[in-house]
C-alpha positions in Angstrom: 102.7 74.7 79.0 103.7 74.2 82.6 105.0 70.9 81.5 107.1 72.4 79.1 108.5 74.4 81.3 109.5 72.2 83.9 111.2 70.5 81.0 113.1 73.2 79.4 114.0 74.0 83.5 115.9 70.6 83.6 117.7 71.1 80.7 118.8 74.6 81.3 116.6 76.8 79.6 116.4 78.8 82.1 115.1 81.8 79.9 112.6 79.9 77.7 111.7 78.3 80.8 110.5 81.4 82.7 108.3 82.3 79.4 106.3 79.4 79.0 105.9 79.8 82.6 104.4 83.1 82.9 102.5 82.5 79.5 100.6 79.8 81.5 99.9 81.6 84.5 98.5 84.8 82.2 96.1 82.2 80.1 95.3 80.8 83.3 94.5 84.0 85.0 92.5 85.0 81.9 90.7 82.1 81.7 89.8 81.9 85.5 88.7 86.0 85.5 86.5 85.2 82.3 84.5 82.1 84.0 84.2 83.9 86.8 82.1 87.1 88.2 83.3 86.9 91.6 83.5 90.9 92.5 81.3 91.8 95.3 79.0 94.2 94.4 79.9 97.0 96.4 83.6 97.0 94.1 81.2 97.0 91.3 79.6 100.4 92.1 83.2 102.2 93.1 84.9 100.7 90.0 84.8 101.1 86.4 84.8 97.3 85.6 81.7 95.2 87.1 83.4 91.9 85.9 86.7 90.3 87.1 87.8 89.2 83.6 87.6 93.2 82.5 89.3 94.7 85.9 92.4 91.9 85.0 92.2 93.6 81.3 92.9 97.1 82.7 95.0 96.3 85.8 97.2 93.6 83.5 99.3 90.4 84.4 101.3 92.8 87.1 98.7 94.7 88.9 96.5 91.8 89.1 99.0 89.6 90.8 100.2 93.1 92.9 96.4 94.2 93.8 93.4 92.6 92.6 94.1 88.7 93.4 95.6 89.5 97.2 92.6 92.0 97.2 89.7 89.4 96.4 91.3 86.2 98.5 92.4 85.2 102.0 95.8 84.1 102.7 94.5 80.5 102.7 92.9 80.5 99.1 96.0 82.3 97.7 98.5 82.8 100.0 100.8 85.6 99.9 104.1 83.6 99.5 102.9 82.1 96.2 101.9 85.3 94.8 105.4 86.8 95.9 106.7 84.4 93.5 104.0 84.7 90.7 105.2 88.2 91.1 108.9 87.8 90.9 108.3 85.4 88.1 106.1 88.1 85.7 109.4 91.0 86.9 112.1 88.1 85.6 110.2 87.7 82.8 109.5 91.0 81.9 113.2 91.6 82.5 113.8 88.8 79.8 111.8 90.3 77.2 112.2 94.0 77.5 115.9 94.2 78.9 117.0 91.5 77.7 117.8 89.6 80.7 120.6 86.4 80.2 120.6 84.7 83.3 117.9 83.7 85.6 119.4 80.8 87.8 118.1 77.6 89.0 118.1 78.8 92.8 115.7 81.2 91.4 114.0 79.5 88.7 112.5 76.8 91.1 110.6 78.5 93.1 108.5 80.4 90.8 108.1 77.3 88.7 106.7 76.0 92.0 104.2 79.0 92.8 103.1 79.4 89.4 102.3 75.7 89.2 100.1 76.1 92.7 99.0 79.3 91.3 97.0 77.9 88.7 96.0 74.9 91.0 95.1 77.3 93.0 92.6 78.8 90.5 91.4 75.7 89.3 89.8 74.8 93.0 88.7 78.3 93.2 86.5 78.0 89.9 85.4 74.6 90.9 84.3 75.8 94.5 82.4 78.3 92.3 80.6 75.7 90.4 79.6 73.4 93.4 78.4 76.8 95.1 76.3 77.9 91.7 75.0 73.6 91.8 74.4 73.8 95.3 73.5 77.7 96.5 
């Protein structure tokens, strides 16, 4: 997906673009907060979710990239300046669907391709630091 987007980028698709873009980084997200259990447990007792995956499922794509994810990482496993742009990216998008939003711009456009693309880098590491931790406690 993030391939497509990158595609559909270059040949000025700007809107389409943006969609496939986001799309990934929600799947992503999902997919990461399922394989993962990575609230401490003092969250789990003040909160009404004990999991990540069902805390992401009630905050949604916008409060998890506004709360939860700068909540659960340091600046040097997610830092802030990518998840400004993941955040600016689900806003355009949202914008696109909902109001309809014609123009994006490239000036814009390439730096949330950018973050989302680290973003779900990002999250890939993460779950496999997880695994090598649960291999090797």
């Amino acid at each position: 997906m993030l391939a497509i987007a990158r595609e559909l980028a270059s040949e000025g698709y700007e809107r389409a673009s943006i969609l496939e873009a986001v799309s990934a980084l929600e799947i992503r997200l999902y997919n990461f907060a399922r394989d993962q259990d990575i609230l401490p447990d003092r969250l789990k007792k003040g909160l009404e979710s004990d999991r990540l995956s069902k805390l992401i499922e009630k905050v949604g794509l916008r409060g998890a990239f506004g709360v939860v994810i700068p909540f659960l990482f340091s600046d040097d496993e997610m830092p802030l300046a990518i998840l400004e742009q993941c955040r600016i990216a689900i806003e355009t998008r949202n914008n696109v669907v909902h109001q309809g939003q014609r123009e994006i711009g490239e000036q814009k456009l390439r730096p949330m391709l950018v973050a989302i693309e680290e973003c779900c880098s990002r999250f890939d590491l993460l779950s496999e630091r997880a695994r090598q931790h649960e291999a090797n406690p």
